[in-house]
C-alpha positions in Angstrom: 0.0 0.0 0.0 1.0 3.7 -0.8 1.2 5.9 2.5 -2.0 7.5 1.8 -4.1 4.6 0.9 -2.7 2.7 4.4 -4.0 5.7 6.5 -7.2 6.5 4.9 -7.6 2.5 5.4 -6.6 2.6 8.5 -9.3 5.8 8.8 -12.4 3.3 7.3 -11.7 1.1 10.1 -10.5 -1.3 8.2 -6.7 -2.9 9.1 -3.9 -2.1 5.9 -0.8 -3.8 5.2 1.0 -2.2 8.8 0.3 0.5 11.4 0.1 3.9 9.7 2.3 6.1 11.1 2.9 9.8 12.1 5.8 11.9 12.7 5.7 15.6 12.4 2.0 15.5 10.0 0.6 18.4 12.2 1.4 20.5 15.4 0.5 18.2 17.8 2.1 15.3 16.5 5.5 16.8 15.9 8.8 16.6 18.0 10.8 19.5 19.9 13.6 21.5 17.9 16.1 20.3 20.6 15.3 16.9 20.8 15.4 16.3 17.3 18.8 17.8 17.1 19.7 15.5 19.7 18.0 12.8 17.6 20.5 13.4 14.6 23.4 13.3 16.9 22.6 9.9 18.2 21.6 8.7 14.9 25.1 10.0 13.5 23.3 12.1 10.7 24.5 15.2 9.5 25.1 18.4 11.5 22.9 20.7 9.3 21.2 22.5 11.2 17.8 21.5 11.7 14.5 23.9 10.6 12.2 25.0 13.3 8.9 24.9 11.2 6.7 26.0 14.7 8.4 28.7 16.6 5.8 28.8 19.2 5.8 25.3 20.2 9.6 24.9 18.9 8.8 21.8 16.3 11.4 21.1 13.9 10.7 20.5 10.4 10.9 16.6 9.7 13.5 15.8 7.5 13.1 13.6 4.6 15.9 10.9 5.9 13.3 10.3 8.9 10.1 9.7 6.9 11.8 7.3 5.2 14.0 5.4 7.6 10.8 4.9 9.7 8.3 4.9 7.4 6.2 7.8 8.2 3.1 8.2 6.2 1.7 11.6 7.0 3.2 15.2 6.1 1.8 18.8 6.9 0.7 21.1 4.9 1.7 23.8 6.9 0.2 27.2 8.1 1.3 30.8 6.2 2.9 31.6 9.8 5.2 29.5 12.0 4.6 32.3 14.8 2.9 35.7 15.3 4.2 37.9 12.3 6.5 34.8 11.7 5.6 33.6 7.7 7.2 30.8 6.7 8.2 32.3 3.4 10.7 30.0 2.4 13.4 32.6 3.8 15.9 31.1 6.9 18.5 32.4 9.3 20.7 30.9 11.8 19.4 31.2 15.6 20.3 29.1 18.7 17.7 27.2 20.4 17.6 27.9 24.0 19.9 25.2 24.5 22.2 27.2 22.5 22.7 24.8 19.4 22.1 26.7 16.6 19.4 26.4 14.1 17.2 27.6 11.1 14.8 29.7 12.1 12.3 32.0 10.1 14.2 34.8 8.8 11.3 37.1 10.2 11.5 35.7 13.8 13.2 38.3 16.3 12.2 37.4 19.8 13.1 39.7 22.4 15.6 37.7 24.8 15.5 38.5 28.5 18.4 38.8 31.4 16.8 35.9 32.8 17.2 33.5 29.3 13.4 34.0 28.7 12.3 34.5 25.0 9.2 37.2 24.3 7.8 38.2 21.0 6.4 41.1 20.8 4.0 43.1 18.6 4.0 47.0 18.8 5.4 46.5 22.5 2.4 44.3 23.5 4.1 41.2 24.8 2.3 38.4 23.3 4.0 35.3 24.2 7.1 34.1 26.6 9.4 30.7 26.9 10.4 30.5 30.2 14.0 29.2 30.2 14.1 25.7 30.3 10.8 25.6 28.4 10.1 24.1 25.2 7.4 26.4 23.6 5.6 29.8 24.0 2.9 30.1 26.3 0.3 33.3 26.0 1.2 36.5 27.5 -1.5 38.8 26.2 -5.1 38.4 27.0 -7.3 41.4 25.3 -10.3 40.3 26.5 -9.2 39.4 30.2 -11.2 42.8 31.7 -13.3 43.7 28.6 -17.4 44.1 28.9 -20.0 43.5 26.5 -19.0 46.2 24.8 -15.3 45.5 24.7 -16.7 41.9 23.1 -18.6 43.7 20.8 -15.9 45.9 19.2 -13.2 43.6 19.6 -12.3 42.2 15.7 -11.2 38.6 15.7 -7.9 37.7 13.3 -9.4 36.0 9.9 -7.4 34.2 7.3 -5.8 35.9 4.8 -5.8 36.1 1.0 -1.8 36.1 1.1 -2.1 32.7 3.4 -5.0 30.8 1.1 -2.9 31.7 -2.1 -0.1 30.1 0.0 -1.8 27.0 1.3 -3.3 26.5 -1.5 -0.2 26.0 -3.7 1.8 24.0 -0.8 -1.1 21.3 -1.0 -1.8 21.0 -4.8 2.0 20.4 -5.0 2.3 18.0 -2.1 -0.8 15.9 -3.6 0.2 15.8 -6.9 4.2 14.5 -6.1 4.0 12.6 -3.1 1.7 9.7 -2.0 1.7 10.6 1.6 -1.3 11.9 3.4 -1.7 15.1 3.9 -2.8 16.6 7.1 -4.1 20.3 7.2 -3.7 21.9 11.1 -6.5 24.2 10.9 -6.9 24.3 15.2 -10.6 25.9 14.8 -10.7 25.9 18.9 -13.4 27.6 20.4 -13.5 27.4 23.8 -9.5 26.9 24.3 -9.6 30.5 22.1 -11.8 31.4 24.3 -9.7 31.0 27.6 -6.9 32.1 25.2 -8.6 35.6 24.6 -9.7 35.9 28.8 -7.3 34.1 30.8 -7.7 30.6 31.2 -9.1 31.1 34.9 -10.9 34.5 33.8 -12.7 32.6 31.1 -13.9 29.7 33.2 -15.2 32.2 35.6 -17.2 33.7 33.3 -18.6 31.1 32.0 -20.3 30.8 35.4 -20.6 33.8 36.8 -21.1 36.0 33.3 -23.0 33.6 31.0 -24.6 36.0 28.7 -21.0 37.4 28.2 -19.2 33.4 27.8 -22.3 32.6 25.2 -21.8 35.7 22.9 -17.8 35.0 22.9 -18.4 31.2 22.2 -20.5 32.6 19.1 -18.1 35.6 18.0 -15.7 32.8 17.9 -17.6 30.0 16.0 -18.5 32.5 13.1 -15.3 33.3 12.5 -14.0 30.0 12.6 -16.7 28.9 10.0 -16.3 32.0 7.9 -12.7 31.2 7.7 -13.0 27.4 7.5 -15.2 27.8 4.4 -12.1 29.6 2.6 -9.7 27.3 4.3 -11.3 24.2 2.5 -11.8 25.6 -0.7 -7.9 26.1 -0.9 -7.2 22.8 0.6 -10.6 21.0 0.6 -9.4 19.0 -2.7 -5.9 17.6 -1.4 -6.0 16.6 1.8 -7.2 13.9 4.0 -7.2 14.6 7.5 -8.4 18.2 8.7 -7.3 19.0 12.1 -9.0 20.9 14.8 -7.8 21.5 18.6 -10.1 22.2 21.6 -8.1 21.0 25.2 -11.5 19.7 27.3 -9.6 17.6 29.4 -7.1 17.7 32.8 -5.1 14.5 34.0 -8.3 13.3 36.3 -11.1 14.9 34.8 -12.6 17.2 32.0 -12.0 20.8 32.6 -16.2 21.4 32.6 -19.2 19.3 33.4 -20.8 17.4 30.9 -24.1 19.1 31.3 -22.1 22.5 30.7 -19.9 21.2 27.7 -24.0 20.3 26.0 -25.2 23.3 26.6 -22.7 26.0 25.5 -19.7 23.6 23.4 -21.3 21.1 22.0 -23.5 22.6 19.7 -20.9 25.4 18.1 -18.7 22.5 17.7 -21.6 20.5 15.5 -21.7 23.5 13.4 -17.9 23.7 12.9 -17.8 20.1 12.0 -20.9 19.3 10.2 -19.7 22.4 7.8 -16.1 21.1 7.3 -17.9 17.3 6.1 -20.5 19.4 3.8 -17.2 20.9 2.5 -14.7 18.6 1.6 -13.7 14.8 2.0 -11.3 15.1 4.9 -11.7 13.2 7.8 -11.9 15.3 11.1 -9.8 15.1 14.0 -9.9 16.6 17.0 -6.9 17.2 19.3 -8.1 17.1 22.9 -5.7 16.6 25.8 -6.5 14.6 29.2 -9.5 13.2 30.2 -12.0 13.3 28.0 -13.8 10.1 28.2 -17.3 11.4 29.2 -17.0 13.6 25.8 -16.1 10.7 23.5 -19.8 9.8 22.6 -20.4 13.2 22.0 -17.5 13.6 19.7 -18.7 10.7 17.9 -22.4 12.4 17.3 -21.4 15.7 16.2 -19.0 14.6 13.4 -15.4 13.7 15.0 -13.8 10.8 12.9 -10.7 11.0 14.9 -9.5 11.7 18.5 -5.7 12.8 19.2 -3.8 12.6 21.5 -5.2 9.5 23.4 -4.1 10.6 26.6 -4.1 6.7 28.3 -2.7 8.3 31.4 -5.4 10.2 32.2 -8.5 9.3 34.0 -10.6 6.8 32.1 -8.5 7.1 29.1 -7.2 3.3 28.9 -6.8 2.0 25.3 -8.3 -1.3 26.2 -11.6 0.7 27.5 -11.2 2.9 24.5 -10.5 0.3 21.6 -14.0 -1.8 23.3 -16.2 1.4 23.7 -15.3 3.4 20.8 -13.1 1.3 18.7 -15.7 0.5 16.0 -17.2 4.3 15.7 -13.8 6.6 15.9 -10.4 6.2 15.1 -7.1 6.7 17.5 -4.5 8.9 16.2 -1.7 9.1 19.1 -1.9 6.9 22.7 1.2 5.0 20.6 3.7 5.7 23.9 3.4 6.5 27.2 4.8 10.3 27.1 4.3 11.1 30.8 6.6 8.1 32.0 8.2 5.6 29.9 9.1 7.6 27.1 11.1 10.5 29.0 12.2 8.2 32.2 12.0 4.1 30.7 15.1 2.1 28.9 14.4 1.4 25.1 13.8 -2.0 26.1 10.8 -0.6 28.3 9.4 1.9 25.5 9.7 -1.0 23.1 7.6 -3.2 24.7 5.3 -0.5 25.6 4.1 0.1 22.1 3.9 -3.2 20.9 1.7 -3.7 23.3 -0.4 -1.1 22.7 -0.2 -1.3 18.5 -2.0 -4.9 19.7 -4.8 -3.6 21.4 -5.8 -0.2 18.7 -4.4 -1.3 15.5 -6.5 -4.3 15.9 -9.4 -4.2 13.1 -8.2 -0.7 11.7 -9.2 2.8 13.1 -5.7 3.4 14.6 -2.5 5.8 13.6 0.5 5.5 15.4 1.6 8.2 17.0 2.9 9.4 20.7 0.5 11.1 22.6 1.4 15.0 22.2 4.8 16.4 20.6 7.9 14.6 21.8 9.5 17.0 24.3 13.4 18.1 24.5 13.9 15.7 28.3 12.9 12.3 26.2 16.2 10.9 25.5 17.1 10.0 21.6 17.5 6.2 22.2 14.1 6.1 23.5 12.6 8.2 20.4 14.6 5.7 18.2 13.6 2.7 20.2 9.4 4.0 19.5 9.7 4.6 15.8 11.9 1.2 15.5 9.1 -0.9 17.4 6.5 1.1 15.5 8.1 0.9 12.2 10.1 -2.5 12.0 9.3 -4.8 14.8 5.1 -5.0 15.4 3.4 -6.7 12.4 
């Protein structure tokens, strides 16, 4: 089987020839700048430098060696902007990463570097991200809707896509469709109510929602029409080419969701219907929705408004087993991550340990199709090389 034909097989629920497998396809499935540097060095590949593709979340750009050494079968068809006023224009420059080896960043990409190690990017002196030093990604600094009323809702104009970035993804997927056989994922995010705790504060948004629910509702909708105004004009530049669209909403902590079921029903769960029901009216691409920790009691929902596809398959959380997920579920969505433990084995385990750990899983969700092998979340900079290698090996060479 061709790459593309094994996952969307995989995707039918139906089993193909091996375990599709994903490496870098979208921005939750991707691996740290650093440790993929350190990757190469235990590999004994070159010393080029390596291309951050994701400032924000530091991913490096999979190189071509890698999809083939461990047969990958997914690629990206990546976003205008690798950051905030970051395009990935094709232009690069030499940057370190905070662990000072250099790479290729953006040439447009000027954080500000503090005293203290920490990276900030800012926009007009608005500060709207920082890395904390020994971080591996940006996390939000700027909330412009954290003390705004109804009318500061009302006024406040949401980002939309631009013509510059569909003329851009547009061409990237046409290209990537017509000379490669790989499937092609398109990282759209779409989140609403992680946007919405984005825009507010994460703790100013959930209070709100309780305490200010005429105020949460109208955000929730501000935020859905624009994600289905630009989603419209997303798909009809990509709609034709590729074969997973990916979406991102975080519902879920390590022991719980992050709302009540009853409150997800009543102010999520119908926005999201709308969002997805319009993406399968639109094109042929599967849906898949990134969703970290415990999400269990969501999972029948997911399945009734449209999701073909849950990432990351947190199996530490609560509830989140992939033997309880491959009985319940198995037959009605697919799994596209749970592949490794992340949270243990994979940063603190031997290779012998993470080797066994995803056979054994690839036994229990590849089992009857409706699984893509993936870790659960991006590989971070503390998860030693061997043990990277010793996942990809299992995943690619030793579970048939």
């Amino acid at each position: 089987m061709l790459s593309r034909e094994r996952v969307l097989t995989a995707l039918a629920h139906q089993e193909p020839d091996r375990v599709p497998i994903d490496l870098g396809g979208s921005v939750v499935t991707g691996i740290n700048a650093m440790a993929f540097q350190k990757l190469k060095r235990y590999l004994g590949l070159n010393e080029k430098p390596i291309r951050v593709s994701n400032v924000i979340l530091l991913l490096a750009e999979v190189e071509k060696i890698f999809l083939e050494r461990w047969k990958i079968d997914v690629v990206p068809v990546n976003r205008y902007e690798a950051g905030p006023g970051v395009p990935l224009d094709g232009n690069w420059k030499l940057h370190p990463l905070p662990d000072g080896i250099p790479a290729l960043f953006p040439a447009s990409f000027y954080p500000v570097i503090k005293e203290d190690g920490s990276w900030e990017i800012h926009d007009q002196n608005v500060k709207l991200c920082r890395l904390s030093p020994g971080s591996g990604s940006f996390v939000p600094a700027y909330f412009p809707l954290e003390k705004a009323g109804m009318d500061g809702l009302e006024s406040y104009e949401l980002p939309k896509i631009s013509d510059e970035e569909l003329d851009y993804l547009a061409v990237g997927a046409r290209e990537l469709y017509r000379n490669t056989d790989y499937a092609l994922f398109g990282w759209f995010s779409g989140s609403i109510f992680e946007q919405a705790q984005f825009l507010c504060r994460w703790d100013g948004f959930m209070l709100r929602l309780g305490a200010e629910p005429a105020f949460a509702a109208r955000l929730l909708r501000k935020i859905t029409d624009r994600v289905i105004a630009d989603l419209k004009l997303y798909l009809q530049a990509v709609g034709n080419y590729i074969q997973v669209i990916g979406f991102g909403d975080d519902l879920g902590i390590q022991n719980s969701p992050q709302i009540s079921p009853k409150l997800f029903r009543k102010a999520i769960k119908p926005l999201l219907k709308e969002i997805y029901t319009t993406s399968h009216r639109l094109s042929r691409a599967k849906v898949f929705l990134h969703s970290c920790g415990s999400v269990y009691d969501f999972i029948e929902d997911f399945i009734e408004i449209g999701v073909d596809i849950l990432n990351p398959v947190q199996t530490s959380a609560f509830h989140m087993e992939p033997e309880r997920l491959k009985k319940e579920f198995g037959e009605r969505i697919a799994f596209w991550g749970g592949g490794a433990d992340a949270q243990k084995i994979l940063p603190l385990g031997t290779p012998d340990e993470v080797r066994k750990d995803v056979r054994r899983r690839i036994e229990i969700l590849h089992e009857g199709g409706g699984f893509v092998f993936a870790p659960i979340h991006n590989l971070q900079a503390d998860i030693p090389p061997e043990n990277i290698a010793a996942m990809f090996e299992e995943a690619s060479y030793g579970s048939r």
